[in-house]
MARVEXMAR-533393 format. One line per 8 residues: their letters; for each residue x, y negated, z negated of N, C-alpha, C, O. Coordinates in nm, 4 decimals. Each point is the difference from the previous one (the first is absolute). Layout:
A = X,Y,Z,X,Y,Z,X,Y,Z,X,Y,Z  ...
***
This chain:
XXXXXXXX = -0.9964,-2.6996,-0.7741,0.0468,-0.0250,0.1344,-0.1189,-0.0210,0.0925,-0.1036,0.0629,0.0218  0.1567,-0.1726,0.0232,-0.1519,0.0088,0.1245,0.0429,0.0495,0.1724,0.0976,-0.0127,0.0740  -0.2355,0.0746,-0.0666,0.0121,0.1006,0.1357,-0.0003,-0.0980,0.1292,-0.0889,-0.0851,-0.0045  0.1634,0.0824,0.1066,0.0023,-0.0644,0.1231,-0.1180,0.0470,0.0490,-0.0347,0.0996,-0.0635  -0.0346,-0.1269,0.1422,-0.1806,0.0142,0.0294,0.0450,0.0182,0.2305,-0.0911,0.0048,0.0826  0.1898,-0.0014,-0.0578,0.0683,0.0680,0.1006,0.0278,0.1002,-0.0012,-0.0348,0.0618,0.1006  0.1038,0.0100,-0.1970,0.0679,0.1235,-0.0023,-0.0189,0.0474,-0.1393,0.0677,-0.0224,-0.1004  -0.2119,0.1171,0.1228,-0.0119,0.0951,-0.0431,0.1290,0.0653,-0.1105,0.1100,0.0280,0.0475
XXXXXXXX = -0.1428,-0.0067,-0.2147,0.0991,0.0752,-0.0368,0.1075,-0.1288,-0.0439,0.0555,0.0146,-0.1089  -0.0294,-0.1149,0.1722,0.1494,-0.0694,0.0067,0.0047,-0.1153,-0.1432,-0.0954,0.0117,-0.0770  0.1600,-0.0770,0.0556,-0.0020,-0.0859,-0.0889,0.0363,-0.1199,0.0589,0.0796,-0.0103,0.0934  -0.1306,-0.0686,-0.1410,0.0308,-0.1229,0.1213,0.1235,-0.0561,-0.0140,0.0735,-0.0210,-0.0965  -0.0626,-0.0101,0.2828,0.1576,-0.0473,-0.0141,0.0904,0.1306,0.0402,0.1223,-0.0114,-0.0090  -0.1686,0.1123,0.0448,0.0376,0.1502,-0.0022,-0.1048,0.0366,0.0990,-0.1201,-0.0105,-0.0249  0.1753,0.0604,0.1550,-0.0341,0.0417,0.1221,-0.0074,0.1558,-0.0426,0.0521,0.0659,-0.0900  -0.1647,-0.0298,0.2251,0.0248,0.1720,0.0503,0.1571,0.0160,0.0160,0.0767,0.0796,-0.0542
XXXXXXXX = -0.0624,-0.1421,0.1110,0.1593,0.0751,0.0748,0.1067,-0.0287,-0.1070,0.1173,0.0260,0.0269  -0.1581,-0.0903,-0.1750,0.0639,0.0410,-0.1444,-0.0103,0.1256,0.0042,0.1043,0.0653,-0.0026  -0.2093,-0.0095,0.0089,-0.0632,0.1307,-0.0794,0.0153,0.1176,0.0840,-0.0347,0.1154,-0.0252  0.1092,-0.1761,0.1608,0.0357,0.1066,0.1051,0.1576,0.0473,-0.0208,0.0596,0.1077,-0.0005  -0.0202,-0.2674,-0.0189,0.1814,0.0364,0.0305,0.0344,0.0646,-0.1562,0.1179,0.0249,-0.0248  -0.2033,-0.0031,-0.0604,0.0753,0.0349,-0.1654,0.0120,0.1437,0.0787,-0.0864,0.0457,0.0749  0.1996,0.0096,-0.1045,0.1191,0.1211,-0.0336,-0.0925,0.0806,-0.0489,-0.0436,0.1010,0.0552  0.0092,-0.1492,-0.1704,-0.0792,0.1310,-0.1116,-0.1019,-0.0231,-0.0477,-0.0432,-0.1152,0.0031
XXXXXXXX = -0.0057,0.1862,-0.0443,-0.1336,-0.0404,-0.1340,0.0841,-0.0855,-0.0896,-0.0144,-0.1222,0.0011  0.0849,0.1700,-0.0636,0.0730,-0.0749,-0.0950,0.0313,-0.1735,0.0166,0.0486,-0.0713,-0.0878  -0.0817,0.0379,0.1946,0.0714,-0.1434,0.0899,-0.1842,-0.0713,-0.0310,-0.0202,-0.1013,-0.0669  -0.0484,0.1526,0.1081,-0.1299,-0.0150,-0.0209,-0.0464,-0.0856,-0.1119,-0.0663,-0.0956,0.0401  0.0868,0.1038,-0.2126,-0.0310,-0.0773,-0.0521,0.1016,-0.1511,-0.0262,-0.0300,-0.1066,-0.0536  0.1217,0.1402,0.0989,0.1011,-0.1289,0.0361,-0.0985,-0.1011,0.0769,-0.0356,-0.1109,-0.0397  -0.0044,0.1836,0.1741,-0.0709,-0.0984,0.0523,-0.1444,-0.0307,-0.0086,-0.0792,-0.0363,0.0870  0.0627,0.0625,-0.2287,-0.1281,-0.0379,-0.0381,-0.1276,0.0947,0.0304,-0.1151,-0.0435,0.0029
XXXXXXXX = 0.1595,0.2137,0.0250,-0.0749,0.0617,0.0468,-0.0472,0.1050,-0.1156,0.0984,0.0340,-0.0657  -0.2133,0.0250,0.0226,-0.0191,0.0694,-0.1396,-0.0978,0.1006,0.0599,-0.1142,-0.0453,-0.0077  0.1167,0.1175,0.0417,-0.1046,0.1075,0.1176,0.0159,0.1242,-0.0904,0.1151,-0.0020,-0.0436  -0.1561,0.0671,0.0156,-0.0283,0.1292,-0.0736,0.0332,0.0916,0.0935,-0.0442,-0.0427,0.1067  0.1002,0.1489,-0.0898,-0.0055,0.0850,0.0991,-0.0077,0.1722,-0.0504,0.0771,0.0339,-0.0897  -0.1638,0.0622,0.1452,0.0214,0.1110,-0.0521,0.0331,0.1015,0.1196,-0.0804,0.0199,0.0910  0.1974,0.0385,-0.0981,0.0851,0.0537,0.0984,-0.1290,0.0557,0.0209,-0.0702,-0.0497,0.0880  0.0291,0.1430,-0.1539,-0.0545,0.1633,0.0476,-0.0842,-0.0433,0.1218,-0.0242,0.0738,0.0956
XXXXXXXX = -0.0217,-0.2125,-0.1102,-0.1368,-0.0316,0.0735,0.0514,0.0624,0.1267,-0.0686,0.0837,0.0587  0.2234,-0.1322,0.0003,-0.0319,0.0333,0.1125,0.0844,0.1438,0.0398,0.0668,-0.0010,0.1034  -0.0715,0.1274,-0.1896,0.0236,0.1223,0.0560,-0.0344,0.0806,0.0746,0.0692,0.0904,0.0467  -0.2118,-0.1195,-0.0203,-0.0688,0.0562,0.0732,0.0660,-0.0911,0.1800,0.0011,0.0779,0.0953  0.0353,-0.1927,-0.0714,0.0281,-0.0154,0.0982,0.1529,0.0094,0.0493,0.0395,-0.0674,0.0950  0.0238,0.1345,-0.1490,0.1388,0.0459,0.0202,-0.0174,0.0559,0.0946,-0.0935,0.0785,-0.0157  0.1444,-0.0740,0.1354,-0.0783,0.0939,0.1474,0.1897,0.0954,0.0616,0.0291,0.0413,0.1122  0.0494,-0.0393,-0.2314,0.1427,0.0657,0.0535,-0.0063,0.1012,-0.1066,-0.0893,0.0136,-0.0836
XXXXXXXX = 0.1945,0.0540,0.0980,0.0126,0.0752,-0.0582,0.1080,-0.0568,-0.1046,0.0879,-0.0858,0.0084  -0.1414,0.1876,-0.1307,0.0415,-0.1261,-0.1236,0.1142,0.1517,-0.1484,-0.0324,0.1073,-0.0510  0.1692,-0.2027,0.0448,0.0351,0.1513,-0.0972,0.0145,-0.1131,-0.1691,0.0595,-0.1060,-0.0197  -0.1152,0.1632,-0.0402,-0.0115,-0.0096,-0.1181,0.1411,0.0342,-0.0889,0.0275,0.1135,0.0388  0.0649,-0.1487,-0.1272,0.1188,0.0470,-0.0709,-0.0533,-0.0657,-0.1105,-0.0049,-0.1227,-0.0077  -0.0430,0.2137,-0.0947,-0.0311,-0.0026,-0.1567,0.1077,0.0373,-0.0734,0.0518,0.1094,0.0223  -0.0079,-0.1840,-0.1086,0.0899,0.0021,-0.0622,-0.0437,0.0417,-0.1269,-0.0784,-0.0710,-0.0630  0.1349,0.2173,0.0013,-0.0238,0.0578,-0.0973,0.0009,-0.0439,-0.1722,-0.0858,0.0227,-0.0853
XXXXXXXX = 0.1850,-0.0761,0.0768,0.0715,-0.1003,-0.1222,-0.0485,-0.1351,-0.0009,-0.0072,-0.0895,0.0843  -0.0313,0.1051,-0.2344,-0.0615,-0.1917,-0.0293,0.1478,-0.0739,0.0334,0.1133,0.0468,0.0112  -0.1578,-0.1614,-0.0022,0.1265,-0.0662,-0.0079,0.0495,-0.0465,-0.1700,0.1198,-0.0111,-0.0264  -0.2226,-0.0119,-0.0747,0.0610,-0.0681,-0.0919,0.0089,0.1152,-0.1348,0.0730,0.0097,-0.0987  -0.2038,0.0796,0.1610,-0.0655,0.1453,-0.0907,-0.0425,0.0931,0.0663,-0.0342,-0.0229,0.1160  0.0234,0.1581,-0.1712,-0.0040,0.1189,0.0999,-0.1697,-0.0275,0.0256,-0.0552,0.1023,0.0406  -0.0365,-0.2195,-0.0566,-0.1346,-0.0018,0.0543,0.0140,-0.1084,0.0263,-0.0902,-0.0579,-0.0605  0.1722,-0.0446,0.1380,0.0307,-0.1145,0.0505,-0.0177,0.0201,0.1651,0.1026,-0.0235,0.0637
XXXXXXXX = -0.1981,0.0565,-0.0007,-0.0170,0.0305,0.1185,-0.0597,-0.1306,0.0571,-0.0834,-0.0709,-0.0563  0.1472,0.0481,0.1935,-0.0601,-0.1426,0.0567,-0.0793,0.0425,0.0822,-0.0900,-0.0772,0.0330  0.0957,0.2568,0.0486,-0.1095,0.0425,0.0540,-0.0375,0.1364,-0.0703,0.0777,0.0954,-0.0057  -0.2135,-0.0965,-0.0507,-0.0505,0.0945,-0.1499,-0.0422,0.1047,0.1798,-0.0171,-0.0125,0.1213  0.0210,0.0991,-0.2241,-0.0718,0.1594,0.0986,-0.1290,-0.0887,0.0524,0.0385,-0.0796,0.0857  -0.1392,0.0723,-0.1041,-0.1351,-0.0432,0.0035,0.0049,-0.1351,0.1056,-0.1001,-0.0224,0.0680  0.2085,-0.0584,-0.0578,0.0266,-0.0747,0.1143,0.0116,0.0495,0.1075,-0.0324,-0.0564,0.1045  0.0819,0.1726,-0.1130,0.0784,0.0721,0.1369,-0.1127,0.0728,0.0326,-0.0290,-0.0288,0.1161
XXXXXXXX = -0.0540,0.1143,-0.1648,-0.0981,0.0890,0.0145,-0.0904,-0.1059,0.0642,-0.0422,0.0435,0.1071  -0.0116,-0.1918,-0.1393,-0.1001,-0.0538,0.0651,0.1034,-0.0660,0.1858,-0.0570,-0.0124,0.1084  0.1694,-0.0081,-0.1280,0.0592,-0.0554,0.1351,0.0177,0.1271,0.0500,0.1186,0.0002,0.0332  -0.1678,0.1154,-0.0061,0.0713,0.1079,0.0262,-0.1458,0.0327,0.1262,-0.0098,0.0192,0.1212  -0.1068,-0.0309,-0.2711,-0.1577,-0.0194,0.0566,0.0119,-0.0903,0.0990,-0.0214,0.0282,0.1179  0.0587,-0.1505,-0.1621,-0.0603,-0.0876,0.1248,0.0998,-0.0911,0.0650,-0.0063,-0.1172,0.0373  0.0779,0.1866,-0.0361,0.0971,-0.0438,0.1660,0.0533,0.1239,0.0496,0.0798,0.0815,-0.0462  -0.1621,-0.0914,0.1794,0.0374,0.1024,0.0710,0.1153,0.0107,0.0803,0.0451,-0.0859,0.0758
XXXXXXXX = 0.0017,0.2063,-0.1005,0.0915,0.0934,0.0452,0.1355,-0.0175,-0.0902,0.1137,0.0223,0.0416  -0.1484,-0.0671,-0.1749,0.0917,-0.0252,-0.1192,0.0541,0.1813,-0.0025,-0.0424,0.1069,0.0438  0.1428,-0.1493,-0.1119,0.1012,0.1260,-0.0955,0.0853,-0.1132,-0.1059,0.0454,-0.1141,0.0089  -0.0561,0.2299,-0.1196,0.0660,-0.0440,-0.0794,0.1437,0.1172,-0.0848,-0.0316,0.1122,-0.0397  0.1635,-0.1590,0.0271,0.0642,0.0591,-0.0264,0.0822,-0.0597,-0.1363,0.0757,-0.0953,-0.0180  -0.1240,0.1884,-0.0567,0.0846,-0.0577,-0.1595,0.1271,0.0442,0.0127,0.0467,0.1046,0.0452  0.0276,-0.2539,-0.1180,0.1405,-0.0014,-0.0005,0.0440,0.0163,-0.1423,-0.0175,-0.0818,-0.0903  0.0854,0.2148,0.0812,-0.0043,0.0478,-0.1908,0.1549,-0.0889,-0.0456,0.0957,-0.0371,0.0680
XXXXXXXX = -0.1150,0.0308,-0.1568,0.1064,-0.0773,-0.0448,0.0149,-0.1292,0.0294,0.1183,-0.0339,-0.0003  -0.1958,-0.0528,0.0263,0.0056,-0.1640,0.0646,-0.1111,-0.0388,-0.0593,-0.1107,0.0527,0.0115  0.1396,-0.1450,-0.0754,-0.1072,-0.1573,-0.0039,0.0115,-0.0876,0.0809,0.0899,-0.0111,0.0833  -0.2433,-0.1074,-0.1133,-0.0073,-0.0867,0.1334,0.1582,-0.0644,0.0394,0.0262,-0.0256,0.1175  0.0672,0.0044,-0.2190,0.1462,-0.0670,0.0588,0.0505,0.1005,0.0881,0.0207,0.0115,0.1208  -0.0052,0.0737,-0.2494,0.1554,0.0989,0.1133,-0.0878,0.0698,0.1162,0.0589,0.0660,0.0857  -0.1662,-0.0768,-0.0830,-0.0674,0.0610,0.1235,0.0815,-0.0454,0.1342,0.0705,0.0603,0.0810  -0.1030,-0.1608,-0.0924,0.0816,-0.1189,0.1134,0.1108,-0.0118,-0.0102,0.0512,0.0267,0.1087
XXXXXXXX = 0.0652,-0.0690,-0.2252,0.1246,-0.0530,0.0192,0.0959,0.1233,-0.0108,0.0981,0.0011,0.0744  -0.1232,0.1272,-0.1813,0.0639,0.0705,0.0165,0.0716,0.1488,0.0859,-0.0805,0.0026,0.0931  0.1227,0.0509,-0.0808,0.0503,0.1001,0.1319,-0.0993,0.0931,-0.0929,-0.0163,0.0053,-0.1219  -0.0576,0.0835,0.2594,-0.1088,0.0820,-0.0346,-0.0180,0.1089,0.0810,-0.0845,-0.0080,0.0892  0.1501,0.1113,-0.1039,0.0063,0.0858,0.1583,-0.1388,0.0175,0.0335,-0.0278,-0.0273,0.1168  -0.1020,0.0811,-0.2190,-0.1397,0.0329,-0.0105,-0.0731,-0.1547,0.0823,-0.0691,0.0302,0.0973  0.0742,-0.1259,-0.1150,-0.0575,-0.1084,0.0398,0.0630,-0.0245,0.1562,-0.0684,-0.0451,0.0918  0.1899,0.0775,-0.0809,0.0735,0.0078,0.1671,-0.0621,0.1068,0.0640,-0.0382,-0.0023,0.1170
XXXXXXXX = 0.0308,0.0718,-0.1742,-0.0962,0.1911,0.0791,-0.1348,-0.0430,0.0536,-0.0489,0.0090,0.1127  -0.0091,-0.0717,-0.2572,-0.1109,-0.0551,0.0491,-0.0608,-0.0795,0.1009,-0.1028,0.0190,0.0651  0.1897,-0.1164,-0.0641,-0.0029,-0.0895,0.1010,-0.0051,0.0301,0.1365,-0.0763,-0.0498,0.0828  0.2096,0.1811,-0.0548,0.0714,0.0057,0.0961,-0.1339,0.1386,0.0624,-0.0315,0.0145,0.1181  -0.0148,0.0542,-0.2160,-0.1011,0.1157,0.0434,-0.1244,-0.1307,0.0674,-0.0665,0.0253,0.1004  0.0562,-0.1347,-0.1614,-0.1613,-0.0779,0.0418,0.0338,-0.0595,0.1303,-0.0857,-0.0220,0.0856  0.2075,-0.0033,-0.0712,0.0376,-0.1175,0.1584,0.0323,0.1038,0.1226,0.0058,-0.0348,0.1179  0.0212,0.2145,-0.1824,-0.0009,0.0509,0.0970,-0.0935,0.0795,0.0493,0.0071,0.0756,0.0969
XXXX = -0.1120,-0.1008,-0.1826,-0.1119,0.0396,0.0575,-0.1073,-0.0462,0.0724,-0.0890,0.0586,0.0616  0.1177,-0.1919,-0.0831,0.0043,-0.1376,0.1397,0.0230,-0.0097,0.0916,-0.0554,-0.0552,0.0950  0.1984,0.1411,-0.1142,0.0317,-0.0295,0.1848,0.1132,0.1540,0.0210,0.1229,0.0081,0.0009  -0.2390,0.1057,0.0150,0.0382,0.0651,-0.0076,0.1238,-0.0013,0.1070,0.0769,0.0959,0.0066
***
């Protein structure tokens, strides 16, 4: 692919404001975009307060973790004013889709301590 020599990053024929209006990362290599990205880089500039829900259960095997202990221990380090609260019995799916009183507690203890 050859690079447009205007816009930085773009593929020619493919504007900034491609690479603005994509939805997702995921939309990104559609439009010709291939950028490497490593979340952690930017934990350290998270400047809110941030709640963590680790989900205890692999999803496919009981060591199928999409966030391993050792992930959480370094975002914990370096984004400040992190907490993290493990959700026992949930993998990365049912974390989210399924009814969870522990993951509602959680939630509901982090947003009210926001505004008290």
């Amino acid at each position: 692919m050859r690079r447009n020599r205007h816009s930085a990053g773009a593929v020619e024929g493919r504007g900034e404001g491609d690479y603005l209006r994509a939805r997702s990362h995921r939309q990104l290599p559609l439009l010709g975009y291939h950028k490497e990205v490593n979340a952690a880089d930017y934990d350290p500039r998270i400047a809110c307060p941030t709640l963590i829900l680790r989900a205890t259960e692999g999803t496919l095997s009981p060591d199928d973790r999409v966030l391993p202990e050792n992930a959480v221990e370094r975002m914990l380090k370096e984004i400040p004013d992190a907490r993290c609260v493990p959700v026992n019995g949930a993998n990365h799916y049912s974390i989210l889709f399924q009814p969870n009183p522990a993951r509602d507690d959680a939630v509901d203890n982090f947003l009210s301590r926001l505004n008290p």
